[in-house]
TIVO-2410 file (N, C-alpha, C; in nm, 3 decimals):
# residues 79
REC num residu      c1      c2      c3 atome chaine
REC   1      X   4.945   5.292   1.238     N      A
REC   1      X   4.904   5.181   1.324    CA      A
REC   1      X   4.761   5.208   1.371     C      A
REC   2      X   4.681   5.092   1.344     N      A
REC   2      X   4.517   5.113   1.378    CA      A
REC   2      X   4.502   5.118   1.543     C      A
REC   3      X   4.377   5.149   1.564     N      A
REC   3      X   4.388   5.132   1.736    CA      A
REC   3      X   4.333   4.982   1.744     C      A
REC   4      X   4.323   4.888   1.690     N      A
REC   4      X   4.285   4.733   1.740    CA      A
REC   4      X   4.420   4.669   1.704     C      A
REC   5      X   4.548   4.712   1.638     N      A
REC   5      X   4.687   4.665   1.609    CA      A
REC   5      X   4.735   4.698   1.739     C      A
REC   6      X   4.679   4.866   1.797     N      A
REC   6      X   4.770   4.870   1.900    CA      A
REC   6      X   4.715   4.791   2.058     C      A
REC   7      X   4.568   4.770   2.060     N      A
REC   7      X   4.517   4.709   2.175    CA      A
REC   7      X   4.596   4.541   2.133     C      A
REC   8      X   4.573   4.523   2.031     N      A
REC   8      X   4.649   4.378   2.027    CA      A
REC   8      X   4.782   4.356   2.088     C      A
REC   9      X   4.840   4.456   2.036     N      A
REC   9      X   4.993   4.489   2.144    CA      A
REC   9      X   5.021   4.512   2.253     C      A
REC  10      X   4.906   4.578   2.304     N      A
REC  10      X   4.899   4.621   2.456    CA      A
REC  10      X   4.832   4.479   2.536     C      A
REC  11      X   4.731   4.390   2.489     N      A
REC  11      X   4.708   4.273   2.519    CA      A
REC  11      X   4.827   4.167   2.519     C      A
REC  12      X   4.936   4.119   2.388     N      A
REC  12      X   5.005   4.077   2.445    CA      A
REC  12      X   5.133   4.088   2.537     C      A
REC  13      X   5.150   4.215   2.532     N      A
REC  13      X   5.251   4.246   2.622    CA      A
REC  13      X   5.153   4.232   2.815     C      A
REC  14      X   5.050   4.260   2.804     N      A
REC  14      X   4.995   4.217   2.930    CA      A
REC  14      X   4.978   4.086   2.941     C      A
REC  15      X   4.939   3.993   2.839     N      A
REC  15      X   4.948   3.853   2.901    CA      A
REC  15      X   5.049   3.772   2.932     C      A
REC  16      X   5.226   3.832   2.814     N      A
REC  16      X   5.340   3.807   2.895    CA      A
REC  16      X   5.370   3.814   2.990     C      A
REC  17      X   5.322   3.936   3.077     N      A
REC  17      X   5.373   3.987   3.208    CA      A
REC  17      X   5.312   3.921   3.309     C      A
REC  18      X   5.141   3.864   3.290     N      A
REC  18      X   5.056   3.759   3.379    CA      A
REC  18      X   5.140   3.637   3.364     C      A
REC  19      X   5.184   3.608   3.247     N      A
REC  19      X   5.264   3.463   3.252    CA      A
REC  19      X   5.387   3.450   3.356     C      A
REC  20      X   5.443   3.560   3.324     N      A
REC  20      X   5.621   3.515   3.407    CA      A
REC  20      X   5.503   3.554   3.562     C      A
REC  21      X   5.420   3.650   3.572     N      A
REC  21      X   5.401   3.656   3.715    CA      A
REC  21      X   5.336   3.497   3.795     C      A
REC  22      X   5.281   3.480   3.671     N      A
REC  22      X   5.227   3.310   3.732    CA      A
REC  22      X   5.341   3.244   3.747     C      A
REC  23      X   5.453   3.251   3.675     N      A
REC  23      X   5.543   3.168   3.659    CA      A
REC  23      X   5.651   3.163   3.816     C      A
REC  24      X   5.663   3.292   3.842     N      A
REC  24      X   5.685   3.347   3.948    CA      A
REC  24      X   5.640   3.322   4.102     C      A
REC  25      X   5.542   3.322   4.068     N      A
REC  25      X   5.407   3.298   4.218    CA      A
REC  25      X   5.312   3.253   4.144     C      A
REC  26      X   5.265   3.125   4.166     N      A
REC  26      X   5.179   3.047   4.090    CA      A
REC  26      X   5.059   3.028   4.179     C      A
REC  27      X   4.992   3.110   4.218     N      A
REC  27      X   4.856   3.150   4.225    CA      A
REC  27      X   4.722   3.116   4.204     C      A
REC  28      X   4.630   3.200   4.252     N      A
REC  28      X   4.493   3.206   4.185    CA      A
REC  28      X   4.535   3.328   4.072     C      A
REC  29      X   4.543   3.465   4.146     N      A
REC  29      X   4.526   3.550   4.104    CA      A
REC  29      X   4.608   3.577   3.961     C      A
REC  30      X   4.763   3.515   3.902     N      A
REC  30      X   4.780   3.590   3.788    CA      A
REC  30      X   4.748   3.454   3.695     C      A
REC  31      X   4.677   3.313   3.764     N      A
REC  31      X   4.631   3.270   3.665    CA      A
REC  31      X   4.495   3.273   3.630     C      A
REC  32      X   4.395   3.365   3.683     N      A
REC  32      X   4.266   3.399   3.615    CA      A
REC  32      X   4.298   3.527   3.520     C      A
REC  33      X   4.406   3.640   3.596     N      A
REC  33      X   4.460   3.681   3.453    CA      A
REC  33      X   4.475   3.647   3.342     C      A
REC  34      X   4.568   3.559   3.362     N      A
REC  34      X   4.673   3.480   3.222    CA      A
REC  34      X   4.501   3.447   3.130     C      A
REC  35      X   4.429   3.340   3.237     N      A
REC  35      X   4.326   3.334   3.130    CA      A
REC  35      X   4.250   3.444   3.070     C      A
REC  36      X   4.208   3.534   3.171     N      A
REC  36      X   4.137   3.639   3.095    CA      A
REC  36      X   4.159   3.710   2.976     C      A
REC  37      X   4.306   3.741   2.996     N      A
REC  37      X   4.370   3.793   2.880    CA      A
REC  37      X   4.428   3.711   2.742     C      A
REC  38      X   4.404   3.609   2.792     N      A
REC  38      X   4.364   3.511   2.632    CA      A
REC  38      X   4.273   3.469   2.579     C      A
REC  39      X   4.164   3.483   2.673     N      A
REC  39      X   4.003   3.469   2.662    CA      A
REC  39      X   4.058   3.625   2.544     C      A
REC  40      X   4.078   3.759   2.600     N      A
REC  40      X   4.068   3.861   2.557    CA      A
REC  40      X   4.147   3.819   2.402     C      A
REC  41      X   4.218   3.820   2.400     N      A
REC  41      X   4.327   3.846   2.261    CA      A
REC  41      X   4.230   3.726   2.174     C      A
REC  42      X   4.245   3.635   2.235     N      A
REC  42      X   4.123   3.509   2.095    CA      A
REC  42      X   4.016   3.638   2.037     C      A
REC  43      X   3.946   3.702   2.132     N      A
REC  43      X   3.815   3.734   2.104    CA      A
REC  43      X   3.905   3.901   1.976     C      A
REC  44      X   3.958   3.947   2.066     N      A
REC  44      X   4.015   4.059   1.948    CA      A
REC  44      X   4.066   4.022   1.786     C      A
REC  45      X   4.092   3.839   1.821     N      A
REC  45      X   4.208   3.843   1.692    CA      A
REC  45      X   4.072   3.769   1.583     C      A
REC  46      X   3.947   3.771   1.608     N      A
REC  46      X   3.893   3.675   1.533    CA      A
REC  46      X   3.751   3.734   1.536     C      A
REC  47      X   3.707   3.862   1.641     N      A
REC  47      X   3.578   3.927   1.586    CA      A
REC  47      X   3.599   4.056   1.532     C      A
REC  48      X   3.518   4.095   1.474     N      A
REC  48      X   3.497   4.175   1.375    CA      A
REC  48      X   3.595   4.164   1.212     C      A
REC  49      X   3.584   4.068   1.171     N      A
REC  49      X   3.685   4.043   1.090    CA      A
REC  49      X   3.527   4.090   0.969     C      A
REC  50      X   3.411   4.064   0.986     N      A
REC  50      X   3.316   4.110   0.877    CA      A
REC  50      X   3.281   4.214   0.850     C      A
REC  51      X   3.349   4.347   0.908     N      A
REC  51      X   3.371   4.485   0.910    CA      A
REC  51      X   3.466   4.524   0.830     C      A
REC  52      X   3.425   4.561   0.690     N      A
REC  52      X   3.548   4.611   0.651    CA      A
REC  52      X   3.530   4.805   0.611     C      A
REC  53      X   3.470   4.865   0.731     N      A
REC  53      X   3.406   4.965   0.729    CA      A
REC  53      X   3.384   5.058   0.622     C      A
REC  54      X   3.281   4.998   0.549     N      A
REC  54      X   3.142   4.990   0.455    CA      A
REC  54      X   3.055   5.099   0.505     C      A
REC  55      X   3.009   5.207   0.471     N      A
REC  55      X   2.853   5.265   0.503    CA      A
REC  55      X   2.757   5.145   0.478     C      A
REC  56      X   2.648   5.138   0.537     N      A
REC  56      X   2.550   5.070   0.509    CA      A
REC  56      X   2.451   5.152   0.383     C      A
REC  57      X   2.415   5.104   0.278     N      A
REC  57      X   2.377   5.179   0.205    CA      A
REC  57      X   2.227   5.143   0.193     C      A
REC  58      X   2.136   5.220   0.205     N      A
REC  58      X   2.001   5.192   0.196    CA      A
REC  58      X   1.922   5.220   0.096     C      A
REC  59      X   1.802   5.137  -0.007     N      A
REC  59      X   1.706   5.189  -0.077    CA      A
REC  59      X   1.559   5.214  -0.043     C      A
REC  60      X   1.489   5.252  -0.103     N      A
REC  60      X   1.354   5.225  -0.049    CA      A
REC  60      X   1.288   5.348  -0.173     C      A
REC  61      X   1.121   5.296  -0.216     N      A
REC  61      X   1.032   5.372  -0.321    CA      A
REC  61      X   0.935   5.369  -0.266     C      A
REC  62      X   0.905   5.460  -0.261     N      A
REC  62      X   0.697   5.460  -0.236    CA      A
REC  62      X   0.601   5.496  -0.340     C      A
REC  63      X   0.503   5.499  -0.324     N      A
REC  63      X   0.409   5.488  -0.445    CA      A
REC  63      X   0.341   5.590  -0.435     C      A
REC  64      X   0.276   5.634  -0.485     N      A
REC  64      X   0.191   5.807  -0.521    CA      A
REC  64      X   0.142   5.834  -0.340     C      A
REC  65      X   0.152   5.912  -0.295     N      A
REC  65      X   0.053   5.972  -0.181    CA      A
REC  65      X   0.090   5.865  -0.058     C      A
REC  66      X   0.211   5.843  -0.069     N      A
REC  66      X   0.264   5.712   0.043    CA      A
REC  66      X   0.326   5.823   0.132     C      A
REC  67      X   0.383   5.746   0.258     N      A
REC  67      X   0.459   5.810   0.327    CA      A
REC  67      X   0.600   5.725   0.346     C      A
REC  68      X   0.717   5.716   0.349     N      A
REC  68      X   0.818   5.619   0.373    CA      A
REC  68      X   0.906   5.652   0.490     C      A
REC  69      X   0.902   5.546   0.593     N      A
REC  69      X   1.016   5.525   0.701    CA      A
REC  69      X   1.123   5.464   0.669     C      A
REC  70      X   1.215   5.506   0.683     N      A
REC  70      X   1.325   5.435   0.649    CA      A
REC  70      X   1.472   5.455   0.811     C      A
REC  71      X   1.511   5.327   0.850     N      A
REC  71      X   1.558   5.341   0.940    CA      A
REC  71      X   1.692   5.181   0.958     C      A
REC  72      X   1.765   5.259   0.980     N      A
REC  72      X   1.873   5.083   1.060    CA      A
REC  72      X   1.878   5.036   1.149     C      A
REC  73      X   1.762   5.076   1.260     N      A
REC  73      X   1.745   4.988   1.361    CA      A
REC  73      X   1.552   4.996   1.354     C      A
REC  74      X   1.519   4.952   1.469     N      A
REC  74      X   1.410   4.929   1.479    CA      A
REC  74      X   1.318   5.060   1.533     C      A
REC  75      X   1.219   5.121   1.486     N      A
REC  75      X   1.116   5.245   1.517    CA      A
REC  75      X   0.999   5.242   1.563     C      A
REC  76      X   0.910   5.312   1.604     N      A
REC  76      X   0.817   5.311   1.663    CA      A
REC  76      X   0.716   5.409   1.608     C      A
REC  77      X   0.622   5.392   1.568     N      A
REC  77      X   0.537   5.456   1.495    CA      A
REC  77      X   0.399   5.438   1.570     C      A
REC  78      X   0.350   5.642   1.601     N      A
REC  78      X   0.271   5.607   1.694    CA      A
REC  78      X   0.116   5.700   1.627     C      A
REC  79      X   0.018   5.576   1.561     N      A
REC  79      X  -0.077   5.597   1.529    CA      A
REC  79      X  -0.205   5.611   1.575     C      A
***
């Protein structure tokens, strides 16, 4: 079991428990829960789905007497 299978599990078993508590005592408080935690589970069940953990693989050539930076984020080069 991955750890985003098991936060998914641990998310809906917490937004059941905000539900019957709203259901229970109908509130402010376990219904900004209830929402939060479906705000939460939408956002778990539908980002990172373009990760299918890949190295990023990089090329790069330089030409006679060059120097080459090569980097995956952004650098600073101080001339």
């Amino acid at each position: 079991m991955t750890t985003r299978t098991i936060l998914i599990i641990l998310n809906i078993a917490g937004l059941l428990g905000s539900l019957i508590w709203l259901l229970t005592k109908p509130e402010w408080e376990p219904f900004v829960t209830s929402i939060g935690l479906l705000a939460t589970l939408i956002a778990q069940l539908y980002a990172g789905k373009e990760d299918n953990g890949e190295k990023t693989n990089m090329k790069q050539r330089g030409g006679k007497g060059s120097t080459n930076y090569q980097s995956k984020g952004d650098i600073n080069i101080n001339t």
